[in-house]
VMD Tcl script that draws the C-alpha trace (Angstrom):
set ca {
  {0.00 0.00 0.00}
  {1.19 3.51 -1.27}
  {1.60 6.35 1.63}
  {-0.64 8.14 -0.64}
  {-3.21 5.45 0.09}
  {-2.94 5.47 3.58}
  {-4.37 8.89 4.25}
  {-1.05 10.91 3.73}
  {-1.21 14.26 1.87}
  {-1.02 13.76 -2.37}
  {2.71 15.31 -3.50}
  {2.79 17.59 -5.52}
  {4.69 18.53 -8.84}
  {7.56 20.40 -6.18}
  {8.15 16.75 -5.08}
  {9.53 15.06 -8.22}
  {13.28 15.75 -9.42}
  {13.34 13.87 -12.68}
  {10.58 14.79 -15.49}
  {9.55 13.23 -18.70}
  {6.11 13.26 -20.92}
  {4.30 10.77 -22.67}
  {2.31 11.89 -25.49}
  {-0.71 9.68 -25.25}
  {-2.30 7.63 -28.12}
  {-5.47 6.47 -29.00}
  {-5.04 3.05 -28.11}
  {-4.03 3.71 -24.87}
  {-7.52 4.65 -23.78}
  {-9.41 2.08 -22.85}
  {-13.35 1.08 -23.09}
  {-14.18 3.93 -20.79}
  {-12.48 6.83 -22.68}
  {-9.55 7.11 -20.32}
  {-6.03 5.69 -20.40}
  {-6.14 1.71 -19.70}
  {-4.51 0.86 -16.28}
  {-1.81 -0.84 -17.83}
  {-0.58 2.19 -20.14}
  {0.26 3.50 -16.30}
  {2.32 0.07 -15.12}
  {4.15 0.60 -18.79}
  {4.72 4.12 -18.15}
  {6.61 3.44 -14.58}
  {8.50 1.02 -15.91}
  {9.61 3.61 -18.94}
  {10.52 6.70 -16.75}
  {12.30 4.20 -13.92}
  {14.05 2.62 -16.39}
  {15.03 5.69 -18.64}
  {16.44 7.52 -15.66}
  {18.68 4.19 -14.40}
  {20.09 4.27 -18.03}
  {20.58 8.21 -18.02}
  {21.64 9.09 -15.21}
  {23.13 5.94 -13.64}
  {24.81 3.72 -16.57}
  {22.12 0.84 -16.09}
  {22.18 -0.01 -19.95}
  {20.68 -2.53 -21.79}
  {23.93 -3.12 -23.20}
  {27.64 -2.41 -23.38}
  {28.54 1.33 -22.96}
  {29.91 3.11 -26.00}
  {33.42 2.67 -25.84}
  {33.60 6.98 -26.04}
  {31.89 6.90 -22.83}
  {35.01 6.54 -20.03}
  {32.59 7.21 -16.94}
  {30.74 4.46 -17.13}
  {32.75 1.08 -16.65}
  {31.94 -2.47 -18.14}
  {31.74 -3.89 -15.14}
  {29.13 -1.17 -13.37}
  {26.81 -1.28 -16.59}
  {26.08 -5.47 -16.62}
  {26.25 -5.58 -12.89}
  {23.61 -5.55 -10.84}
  {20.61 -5.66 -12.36}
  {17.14 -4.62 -10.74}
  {14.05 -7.31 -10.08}
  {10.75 -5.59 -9.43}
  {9.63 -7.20 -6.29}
  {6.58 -4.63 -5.30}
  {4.60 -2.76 -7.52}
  {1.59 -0.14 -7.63}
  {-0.63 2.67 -8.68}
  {-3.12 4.78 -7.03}
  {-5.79 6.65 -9.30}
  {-7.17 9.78 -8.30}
  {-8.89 10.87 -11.69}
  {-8.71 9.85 -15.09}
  {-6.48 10.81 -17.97}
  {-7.43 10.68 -21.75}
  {-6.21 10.44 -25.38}
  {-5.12 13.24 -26.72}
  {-3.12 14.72 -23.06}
  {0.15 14.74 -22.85}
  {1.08 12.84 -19.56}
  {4.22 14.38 -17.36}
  {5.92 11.78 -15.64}
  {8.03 12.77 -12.18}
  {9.89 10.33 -10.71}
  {11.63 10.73 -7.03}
  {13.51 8.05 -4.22}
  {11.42 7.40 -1.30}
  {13.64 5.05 0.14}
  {17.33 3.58 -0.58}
  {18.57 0.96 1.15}
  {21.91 -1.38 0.71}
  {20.54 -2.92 -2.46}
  {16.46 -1.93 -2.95}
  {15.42 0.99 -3.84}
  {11.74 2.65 -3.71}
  {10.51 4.95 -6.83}
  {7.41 6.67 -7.28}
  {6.06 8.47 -9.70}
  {3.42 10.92 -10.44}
  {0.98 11.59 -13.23}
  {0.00 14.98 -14.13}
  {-1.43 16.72 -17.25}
  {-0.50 19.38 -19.17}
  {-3.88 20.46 -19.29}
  {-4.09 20.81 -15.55}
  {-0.27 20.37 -14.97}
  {-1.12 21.31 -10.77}
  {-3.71 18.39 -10.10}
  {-1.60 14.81 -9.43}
  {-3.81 11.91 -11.46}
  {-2.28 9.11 -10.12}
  {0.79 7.86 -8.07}
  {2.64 4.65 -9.00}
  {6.10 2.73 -8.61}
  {7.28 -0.02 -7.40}
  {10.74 -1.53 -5.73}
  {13.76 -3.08 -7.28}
  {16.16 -5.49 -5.46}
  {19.28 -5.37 -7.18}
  {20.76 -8.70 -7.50}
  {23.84 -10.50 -9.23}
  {23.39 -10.84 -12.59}
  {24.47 -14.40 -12.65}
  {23.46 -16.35 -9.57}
  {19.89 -13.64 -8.99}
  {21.36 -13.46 -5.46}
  {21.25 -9.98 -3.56}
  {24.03 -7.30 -3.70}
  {26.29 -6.29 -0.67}
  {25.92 -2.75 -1.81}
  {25.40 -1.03 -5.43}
  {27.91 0.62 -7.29}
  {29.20 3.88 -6.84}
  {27.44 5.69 -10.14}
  {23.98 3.93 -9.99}
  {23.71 4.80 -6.44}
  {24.88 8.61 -6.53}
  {22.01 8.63 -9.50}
  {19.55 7.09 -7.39}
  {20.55 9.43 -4.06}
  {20.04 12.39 -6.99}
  {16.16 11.35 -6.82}
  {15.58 11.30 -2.77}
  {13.83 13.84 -0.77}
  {16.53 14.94 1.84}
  {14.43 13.24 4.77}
  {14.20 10.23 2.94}
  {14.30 6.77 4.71}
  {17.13 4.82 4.72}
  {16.48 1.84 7.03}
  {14.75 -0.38 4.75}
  {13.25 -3.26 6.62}
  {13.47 -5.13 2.96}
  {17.58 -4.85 3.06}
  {17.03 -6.55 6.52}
  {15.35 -9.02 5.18}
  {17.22 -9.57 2.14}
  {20.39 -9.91 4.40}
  {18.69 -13.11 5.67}
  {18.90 -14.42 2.70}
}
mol new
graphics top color blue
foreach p $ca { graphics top sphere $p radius 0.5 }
foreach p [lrange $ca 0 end-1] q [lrange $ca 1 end] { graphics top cylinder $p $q radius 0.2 }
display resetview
């Protein structure tokens, strides 16, 4: 369950440090005349992943062999498993808007991290829509088994996105250390 959920107050656009917009299409709306729910799970999953190959060398693939910042080693290893996911709805959005995606860090552990992200208009770019995101557990690429601790890069990227209270005892890194 989201903290939006639970009663907290909604964030607002001040709250999110990374931005992007989706141009909706028509065949993202569903029976109802308003974007299907699972336009919103693909559109997490977009800005999340955008932003961890931006900003913190997570790439599909090698880096470019022009880019010295980002080592071999840092871009195949770890990679992130989704291991919580959701979205809140608060009102609907609708073929033709143009969605703006912000993305922040609610909590960073050891090796999971917490995103959410909001959904505004640019027809009403103050009201949030909806509020999704989900958790990653990074893990070895080979044996799937949990990190000791990120990298350097992908977690100075991920600290980038965190509200400067943010929580950093994660009661999943406990539990992962059981593992």
């Amino acid at each position: 369950m989201s903290s939006v959920s639970r009663g907290s107050q909604r964030p607002t656009r001040s709250d999110y440090k990374y931005w992007k917009s989706y141009q909706t299409r028509w065949s993202d709306n569903d029976q109802y005349s308003h974007v299907n729910n699972a336009v919103y799970y693909h559109l997490i999953d977009s800005i999340i992943n955008t932003f961890l190959a931006e900003r913190c060398g997570c790439l599909p693939s090698l880096p470019s062999p022009s880019d010295s910042s980002i080592s071999v080693t840092e871009t195949l290893s770890p990679i992130g498993l989704v291991v919580s996911s959701h979205c809140d709805f608060f009102s609907p959005l609708s073929f033709p808007e143009t969605i703006e995606l912000g993305l922040r860090v609610t909590r960073l552990g050891t090796s999971s991290v917490t995103y959410e992200v909001g959904f505004f208009s640019s027809v009403d770019s103050k009201a949030l829509k909806a509020v999704g995101g989900y958790t990653h557990v990074f893990v070895d690429r080979n044996d799937r088994r949990p990190v000791k601790a990120m990298g350097r890069h992908l977690r100075r990227g991920l600290e980038s996105l965190a509200d400067e209270g943010l929580d950093r005892s994660s009661r999943l890194d406990r539990d992962i250390a059981k593992l």
